[in-house]
DRENPA-3360 file (N, C-alpha, C; in nm, 2 decimals, always signed):
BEGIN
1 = XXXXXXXX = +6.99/+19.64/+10.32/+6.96/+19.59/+10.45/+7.08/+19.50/+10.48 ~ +7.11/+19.51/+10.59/+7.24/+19.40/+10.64/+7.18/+19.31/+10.79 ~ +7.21/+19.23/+10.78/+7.14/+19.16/+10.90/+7.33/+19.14/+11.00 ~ +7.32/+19.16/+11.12/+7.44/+19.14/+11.19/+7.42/+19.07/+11.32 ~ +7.50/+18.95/+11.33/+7.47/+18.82/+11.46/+7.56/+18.87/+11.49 ~ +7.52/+18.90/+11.65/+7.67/+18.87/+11.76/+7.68/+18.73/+11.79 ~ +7.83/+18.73/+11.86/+7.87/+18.57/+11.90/+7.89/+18.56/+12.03 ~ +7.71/+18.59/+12.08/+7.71/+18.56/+12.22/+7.56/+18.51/+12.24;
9 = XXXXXXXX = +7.59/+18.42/+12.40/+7.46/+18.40/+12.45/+7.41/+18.49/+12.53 ~ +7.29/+18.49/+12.53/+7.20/+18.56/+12.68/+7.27/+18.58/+12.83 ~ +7.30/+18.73/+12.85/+7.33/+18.72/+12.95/+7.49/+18.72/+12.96 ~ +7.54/+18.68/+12.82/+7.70/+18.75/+12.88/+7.78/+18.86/+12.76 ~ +7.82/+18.91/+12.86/+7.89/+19.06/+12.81/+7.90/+19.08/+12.68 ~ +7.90/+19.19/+12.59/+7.94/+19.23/+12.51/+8.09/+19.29/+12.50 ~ +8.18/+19.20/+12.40/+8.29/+19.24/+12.35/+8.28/+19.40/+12.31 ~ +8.40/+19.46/+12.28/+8.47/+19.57/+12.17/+8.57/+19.52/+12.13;
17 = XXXXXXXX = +8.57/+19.55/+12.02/+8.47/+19.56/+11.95/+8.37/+19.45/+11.92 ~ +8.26/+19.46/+11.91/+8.18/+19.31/+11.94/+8.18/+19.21/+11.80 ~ +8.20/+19.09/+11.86/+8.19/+18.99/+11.82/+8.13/+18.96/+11.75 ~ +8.12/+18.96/+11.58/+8.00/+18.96/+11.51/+8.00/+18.87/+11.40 ~ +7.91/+18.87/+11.33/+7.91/+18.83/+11.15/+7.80/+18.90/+11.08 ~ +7.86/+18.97/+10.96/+7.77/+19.00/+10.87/+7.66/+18.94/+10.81 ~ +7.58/+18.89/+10.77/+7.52/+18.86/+10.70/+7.42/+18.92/+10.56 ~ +7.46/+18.87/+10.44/+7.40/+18.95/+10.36/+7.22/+18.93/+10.34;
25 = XXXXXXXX = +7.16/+19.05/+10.25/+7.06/+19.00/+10.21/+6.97/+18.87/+10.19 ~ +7.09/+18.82/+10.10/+6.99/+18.71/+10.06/+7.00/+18.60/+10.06 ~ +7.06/+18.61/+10.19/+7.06/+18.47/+10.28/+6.96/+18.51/+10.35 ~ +6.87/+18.58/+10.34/+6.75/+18.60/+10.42/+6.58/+18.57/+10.35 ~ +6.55/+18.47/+10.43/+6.41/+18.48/+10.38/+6.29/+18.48/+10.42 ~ +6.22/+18.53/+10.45/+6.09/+18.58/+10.55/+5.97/+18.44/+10.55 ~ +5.89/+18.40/+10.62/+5.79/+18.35/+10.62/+5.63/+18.36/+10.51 ~ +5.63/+18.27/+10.51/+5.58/+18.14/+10.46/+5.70/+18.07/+10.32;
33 = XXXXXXXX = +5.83/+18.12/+10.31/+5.89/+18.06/+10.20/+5.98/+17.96/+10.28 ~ +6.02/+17.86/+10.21/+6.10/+17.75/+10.29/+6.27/+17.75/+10.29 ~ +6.31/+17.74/+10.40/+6.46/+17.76/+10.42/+6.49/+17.64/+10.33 ~ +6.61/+17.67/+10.25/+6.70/+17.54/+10.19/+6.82/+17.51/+10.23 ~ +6.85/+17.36/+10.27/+6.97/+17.33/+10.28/+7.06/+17.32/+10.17 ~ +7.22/+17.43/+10.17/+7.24/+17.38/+10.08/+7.34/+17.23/+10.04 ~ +7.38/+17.19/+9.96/+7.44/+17.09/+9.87/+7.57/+17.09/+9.98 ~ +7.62/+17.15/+10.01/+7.76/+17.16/+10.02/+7.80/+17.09/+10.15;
41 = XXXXXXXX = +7.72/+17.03/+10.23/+7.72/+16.97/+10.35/+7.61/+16.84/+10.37 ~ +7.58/+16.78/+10.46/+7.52/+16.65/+10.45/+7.42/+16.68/+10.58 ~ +7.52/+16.72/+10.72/+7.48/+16.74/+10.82/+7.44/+16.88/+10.89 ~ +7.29/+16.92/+10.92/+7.31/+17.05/+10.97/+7.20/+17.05/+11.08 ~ +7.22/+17.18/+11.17/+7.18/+17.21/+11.30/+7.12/+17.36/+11.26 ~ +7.02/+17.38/+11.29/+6.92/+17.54/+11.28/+7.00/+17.63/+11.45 ~ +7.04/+17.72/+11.48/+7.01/+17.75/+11.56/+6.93/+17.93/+11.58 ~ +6.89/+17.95/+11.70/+6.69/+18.02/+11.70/+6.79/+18.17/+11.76;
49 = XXXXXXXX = +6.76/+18.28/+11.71/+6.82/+18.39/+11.79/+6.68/+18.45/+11.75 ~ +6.71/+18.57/+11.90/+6.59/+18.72/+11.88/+6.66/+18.80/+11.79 ~ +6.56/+18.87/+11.72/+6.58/+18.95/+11.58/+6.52/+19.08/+11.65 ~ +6.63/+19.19/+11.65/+6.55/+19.35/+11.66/+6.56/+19.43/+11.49 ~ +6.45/+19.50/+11.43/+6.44/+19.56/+11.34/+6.49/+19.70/+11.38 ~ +6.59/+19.77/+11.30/+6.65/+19.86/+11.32/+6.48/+19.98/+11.22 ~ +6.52/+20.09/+11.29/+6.36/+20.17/+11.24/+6.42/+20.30/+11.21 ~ +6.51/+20.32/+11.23/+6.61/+20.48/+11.17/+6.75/+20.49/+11.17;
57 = XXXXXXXX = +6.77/+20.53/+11.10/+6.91/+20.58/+11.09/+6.98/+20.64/+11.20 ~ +7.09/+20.60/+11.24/+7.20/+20.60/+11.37/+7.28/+20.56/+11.33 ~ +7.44/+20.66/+11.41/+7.57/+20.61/+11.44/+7.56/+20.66/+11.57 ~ +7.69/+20.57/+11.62/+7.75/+20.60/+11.78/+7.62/+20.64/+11.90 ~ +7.53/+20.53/+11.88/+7.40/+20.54/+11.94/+7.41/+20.51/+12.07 ~ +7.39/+20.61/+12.21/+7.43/+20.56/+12.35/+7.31/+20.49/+12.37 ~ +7.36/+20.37/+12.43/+7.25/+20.30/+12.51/+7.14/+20.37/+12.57 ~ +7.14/+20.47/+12.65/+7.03/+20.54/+12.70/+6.96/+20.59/+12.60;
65 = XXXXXXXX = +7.00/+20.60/+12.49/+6.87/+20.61/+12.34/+6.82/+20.53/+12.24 ~ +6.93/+20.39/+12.26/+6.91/+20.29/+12.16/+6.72/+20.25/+12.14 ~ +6.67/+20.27/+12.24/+6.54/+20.19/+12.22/+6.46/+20.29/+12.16 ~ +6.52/+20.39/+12.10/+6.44/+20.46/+11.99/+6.49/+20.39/+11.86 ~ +6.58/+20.35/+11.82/+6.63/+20.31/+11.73/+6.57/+20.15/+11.69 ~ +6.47/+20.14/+11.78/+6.39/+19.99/+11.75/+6.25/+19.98/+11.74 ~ +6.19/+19.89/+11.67/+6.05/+19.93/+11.71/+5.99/+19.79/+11.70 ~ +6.04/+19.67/+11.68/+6.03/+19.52/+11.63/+6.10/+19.44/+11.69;
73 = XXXXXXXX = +6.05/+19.30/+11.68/+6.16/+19.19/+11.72/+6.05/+19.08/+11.65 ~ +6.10/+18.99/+11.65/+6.13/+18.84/+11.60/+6.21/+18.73/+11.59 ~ +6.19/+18.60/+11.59/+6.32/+18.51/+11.61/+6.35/+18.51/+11.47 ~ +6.48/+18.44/+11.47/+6.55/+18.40/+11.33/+6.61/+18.25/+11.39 ~ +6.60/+18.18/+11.24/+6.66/+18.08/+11.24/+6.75/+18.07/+11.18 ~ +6.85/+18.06/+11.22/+7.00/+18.05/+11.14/+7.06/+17.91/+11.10 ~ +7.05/+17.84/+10.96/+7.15/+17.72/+10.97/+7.29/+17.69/+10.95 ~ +7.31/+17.60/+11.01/+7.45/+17.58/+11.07/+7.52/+17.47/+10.99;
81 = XXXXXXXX = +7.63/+17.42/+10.93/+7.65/+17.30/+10.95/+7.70/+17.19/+11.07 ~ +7.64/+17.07/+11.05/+7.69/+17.02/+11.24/+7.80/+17.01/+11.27 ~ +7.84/+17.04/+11.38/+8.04/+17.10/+11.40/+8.06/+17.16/+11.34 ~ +8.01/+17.28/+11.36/+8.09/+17.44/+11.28/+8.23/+17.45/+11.26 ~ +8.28/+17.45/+11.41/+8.40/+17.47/+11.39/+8.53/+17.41/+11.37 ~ +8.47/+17.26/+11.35/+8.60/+17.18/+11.29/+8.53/+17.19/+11.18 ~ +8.44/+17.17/+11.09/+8.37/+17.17/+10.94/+8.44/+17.30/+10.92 ~ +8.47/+17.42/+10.97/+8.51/+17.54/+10.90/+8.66/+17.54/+10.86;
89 = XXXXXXXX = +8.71/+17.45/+11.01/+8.85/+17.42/+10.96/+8.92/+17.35/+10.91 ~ +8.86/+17.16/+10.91/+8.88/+17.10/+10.80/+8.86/+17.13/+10.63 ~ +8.80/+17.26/+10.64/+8.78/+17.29/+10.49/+8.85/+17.43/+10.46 ~ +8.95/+17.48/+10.57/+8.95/+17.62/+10.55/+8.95/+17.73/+10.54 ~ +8.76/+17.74/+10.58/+8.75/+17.81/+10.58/+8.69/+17.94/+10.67 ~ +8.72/+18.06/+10.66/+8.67/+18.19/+10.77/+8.53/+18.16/+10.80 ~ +8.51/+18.16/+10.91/+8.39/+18.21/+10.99/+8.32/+18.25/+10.89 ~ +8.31/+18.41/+10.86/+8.20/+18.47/+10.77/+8.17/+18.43/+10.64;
97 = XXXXXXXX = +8.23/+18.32/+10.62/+8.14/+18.22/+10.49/+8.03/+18.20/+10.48 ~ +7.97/+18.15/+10.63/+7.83/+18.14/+10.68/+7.75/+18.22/+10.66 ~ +7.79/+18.34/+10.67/+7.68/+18.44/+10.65/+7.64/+18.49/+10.51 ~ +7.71/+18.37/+10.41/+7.68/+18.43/+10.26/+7.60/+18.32/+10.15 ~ +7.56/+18.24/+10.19/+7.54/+18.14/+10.15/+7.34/+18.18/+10.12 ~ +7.26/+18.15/+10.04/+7.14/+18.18/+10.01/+7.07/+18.10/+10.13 ~ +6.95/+18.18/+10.16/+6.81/+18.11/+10.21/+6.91/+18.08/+10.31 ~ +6.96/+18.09/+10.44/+7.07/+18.04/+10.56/+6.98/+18.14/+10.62;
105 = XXXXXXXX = +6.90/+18.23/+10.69/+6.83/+18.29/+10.78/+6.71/+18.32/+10.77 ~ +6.64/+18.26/+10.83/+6.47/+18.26/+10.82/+6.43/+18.37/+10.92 ~ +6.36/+18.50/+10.92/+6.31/+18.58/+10.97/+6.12/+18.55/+10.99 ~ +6.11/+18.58/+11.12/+5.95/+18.54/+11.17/+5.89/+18.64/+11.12 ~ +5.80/+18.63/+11.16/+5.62/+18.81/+11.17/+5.71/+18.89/+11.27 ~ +5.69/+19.00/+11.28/+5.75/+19.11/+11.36/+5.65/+19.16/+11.38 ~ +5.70/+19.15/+11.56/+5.62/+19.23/+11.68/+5.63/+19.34/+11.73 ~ +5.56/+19.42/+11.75/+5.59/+19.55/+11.79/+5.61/+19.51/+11.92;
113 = XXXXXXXX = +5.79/+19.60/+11.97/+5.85/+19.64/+12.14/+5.84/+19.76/+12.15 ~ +5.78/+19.70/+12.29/+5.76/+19.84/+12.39/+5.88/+19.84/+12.50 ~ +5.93/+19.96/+12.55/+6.03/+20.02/+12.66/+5.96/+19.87/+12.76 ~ +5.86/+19.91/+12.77/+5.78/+19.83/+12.93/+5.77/+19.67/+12.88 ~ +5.80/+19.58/+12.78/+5.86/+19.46/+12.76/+5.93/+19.43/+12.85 ~ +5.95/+19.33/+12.95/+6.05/+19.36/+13.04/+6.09/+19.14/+13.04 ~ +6.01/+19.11/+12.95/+6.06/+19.00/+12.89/+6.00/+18.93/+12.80 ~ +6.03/+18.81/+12.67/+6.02/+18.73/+12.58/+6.00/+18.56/+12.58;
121 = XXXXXXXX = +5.88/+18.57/+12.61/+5.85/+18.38/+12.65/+5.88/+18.37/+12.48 ~ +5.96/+18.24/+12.46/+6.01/+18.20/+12.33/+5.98/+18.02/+12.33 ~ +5.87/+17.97/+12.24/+5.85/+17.83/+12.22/+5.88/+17.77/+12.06 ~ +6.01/+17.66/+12.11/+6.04/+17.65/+11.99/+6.04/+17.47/+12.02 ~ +5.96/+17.40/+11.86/+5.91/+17.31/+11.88/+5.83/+17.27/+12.03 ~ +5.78/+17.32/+12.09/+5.75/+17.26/+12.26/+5.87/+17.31/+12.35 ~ +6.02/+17.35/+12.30/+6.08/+17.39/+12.41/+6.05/+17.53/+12.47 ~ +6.04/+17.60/+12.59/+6.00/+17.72/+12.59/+6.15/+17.76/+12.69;
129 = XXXXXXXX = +6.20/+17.91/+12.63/+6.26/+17.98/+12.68/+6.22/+18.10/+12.77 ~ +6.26/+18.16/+12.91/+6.26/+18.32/+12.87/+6.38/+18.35/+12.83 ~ +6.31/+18.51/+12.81/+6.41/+18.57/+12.79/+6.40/+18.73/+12.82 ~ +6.50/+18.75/+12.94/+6.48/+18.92/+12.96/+6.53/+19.03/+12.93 ~ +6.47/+19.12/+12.94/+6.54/+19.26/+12.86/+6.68/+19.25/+12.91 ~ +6.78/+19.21/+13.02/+6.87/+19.23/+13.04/+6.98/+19.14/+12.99 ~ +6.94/+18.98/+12.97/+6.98/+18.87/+12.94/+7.03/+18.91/+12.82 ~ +6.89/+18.99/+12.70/+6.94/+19.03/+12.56/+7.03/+19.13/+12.54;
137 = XXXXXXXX = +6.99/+19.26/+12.62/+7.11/+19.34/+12.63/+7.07/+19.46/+12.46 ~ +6.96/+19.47/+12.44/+6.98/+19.50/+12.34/+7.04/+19.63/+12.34 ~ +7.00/+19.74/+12.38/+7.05/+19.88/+12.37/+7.21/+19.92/+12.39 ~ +7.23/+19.81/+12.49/+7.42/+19.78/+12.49/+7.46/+19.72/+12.35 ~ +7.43/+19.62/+12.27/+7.47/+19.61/+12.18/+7.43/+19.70/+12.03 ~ +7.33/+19.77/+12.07/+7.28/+19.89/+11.96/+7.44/+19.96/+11.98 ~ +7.46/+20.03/+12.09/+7.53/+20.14/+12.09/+7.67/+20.03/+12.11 ~ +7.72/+19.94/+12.11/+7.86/+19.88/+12.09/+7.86/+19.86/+11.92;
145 = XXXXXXXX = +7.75/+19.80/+11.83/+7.71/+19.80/+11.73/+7.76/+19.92/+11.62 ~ +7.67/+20.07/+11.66/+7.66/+20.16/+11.64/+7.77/+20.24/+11.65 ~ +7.88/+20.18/+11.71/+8.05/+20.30/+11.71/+8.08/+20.24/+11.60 ~ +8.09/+20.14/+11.54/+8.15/+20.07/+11.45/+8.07/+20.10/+11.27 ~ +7.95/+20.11/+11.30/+7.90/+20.13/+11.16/+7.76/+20.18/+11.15 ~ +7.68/+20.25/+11.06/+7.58/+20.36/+11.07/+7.44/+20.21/+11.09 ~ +7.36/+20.21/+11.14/+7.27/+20.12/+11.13/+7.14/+20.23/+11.08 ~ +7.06/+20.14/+11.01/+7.02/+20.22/+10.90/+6.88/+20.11/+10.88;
153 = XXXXXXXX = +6.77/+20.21/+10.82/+6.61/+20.12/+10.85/+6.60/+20.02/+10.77 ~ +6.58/+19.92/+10.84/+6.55/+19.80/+10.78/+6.66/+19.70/+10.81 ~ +6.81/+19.73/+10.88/+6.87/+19.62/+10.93/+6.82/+19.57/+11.01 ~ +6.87/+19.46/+11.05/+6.83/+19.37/+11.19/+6.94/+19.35/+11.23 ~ +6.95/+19.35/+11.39/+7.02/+19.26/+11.45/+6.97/+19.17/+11.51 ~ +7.06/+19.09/+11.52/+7.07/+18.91/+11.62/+7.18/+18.95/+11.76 ~ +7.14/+18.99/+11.83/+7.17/+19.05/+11.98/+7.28/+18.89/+12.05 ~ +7.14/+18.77/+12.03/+7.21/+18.71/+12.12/+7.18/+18.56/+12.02;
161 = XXXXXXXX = +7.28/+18.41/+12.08/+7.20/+18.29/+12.03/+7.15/+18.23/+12.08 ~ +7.04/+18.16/+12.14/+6.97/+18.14/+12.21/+7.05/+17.97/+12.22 ~ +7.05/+17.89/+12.37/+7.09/+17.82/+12.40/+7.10/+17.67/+12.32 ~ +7.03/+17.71/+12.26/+6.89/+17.60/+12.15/+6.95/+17.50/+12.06 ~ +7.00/+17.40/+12.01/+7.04/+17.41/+11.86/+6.97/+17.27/+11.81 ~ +6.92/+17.28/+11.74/+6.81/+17.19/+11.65/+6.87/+17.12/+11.57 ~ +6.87/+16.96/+11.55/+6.90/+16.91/+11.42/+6.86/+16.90/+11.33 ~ +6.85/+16.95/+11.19/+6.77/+16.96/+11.08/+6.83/+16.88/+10.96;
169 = XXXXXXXX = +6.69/+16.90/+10.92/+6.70/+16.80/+10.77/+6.61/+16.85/+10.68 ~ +6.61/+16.80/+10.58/+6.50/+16.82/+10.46/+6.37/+16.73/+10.49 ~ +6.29/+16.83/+10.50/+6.13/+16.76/+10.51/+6.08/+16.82/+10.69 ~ +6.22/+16.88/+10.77/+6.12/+16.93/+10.92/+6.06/+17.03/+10.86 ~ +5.98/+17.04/+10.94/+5.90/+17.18/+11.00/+5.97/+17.26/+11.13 ~ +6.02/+17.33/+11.17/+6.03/+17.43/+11.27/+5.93/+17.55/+11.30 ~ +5.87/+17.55/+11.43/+5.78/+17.63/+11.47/+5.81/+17.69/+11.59 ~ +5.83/+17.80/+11.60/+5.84/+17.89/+11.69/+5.73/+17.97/+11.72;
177 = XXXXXXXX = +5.71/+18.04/+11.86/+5.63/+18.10/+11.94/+5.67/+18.20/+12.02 ~ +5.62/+18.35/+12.02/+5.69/+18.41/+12.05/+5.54/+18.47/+12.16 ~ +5.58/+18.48/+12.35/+5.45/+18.52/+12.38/+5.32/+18.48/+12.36 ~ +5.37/+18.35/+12.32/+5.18/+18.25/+12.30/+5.15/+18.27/+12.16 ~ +5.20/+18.41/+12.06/+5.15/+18.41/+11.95/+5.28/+18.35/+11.81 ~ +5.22/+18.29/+11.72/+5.30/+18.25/+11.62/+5.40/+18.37/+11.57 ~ +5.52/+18.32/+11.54/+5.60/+18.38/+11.49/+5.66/+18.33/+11.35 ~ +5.66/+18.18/+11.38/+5.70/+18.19/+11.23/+5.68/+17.99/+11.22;
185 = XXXXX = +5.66/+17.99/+11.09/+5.65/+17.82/+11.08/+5.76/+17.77/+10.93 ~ +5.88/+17.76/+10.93/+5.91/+17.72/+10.83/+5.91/+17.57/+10.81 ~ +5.98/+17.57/+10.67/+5.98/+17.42/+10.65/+6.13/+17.42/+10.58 ~ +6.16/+17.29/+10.61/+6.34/+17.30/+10.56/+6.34/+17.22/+10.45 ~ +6.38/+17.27/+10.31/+6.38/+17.17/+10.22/+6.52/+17.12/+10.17;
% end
């Protein structure tokens, strides 16, 4: 399984080749287990993207068929350290460092999407988002995704990042709401 974030918000364009980061396995960890911060930083920020579950195997998938190529969604929590981008540079180091580091992506319960979804009420701690099929863009970034590498069952993508970014510590809780129904409740240790 590979999990892959674009590096965009809701609503604006997709690069080519698009904008992305890898992320491995097992920086992933599903609900009810607790995200950890690790050691290597003092200060960090969670930020909340939508998660699509990849459900078959595809390359060079045109948009007008990507939404066969899905059948789930969920939020993820991604942690950050605070000021990414001077923290990356005062130390160094490349962007896709982040996406290798253990327990760094919390995945929620996965919902089954329908074509006729035509939007995503998103409540995280009390804040509530929308979010619409077009804002996400997913089927454009399936098939921008999809020229570049075979997507295969059981990846996810992170389409977009939601505007959001949380300051975290050891001892929060983060609860997200996806549509009125729970999605995911972790705890940051």
């Amino acid at each position: 399984m590979k999990v892959l974030a674009l590096s965009r918000h809701p609503g604006q364009l997709i690069s080519a080749p698009p904008a992305l980061e890898i992320i491995v396995d097992s920086a992933t960890v599903s609900v009810p287990r607790p995200l950890f911060l690790p050691d290597f930083d003092s200060e960090w920020c969670a930020k909340v993207y939508p998660a699509f579950k990849i459900s078959r195997l595809g390359k060079d998938i045109a948009a007008d068929f990507a939404s066969r190529y899905f059948d789930s969604f969920t939020a993820a929590l991604r942690l950050f350290p605070n000021g990414t981008n001077e923290w990356l540079d005062n130390k160094k180091l490349p962007k896709g460092v982040l996406g290798i580091y253990d327990y760094c992506l919390g995945l929620g319960e996965w919902h089954s999407w329908s074509d006729s979804d035509s939007s995503i009420e998103v409540n995280i701690n009390g804040n509530s988002l929308t979010l619409t099929k077009d804002m996400i863009d997913i089927d454009r970034v399936i098939e921008s995704v999809s020229h570049y590498t075979t997507l295969k069952t059981g990846d996810v993508i992170l389409p977009c990042e939601l505007p959001l970014h949380l300051p975290v510590q050891a001892g929060n809780d983060v609860k997200i709401e996806i549509d009125g129904f729970p999605s995911f409740h972790f705890k940051i240790r």
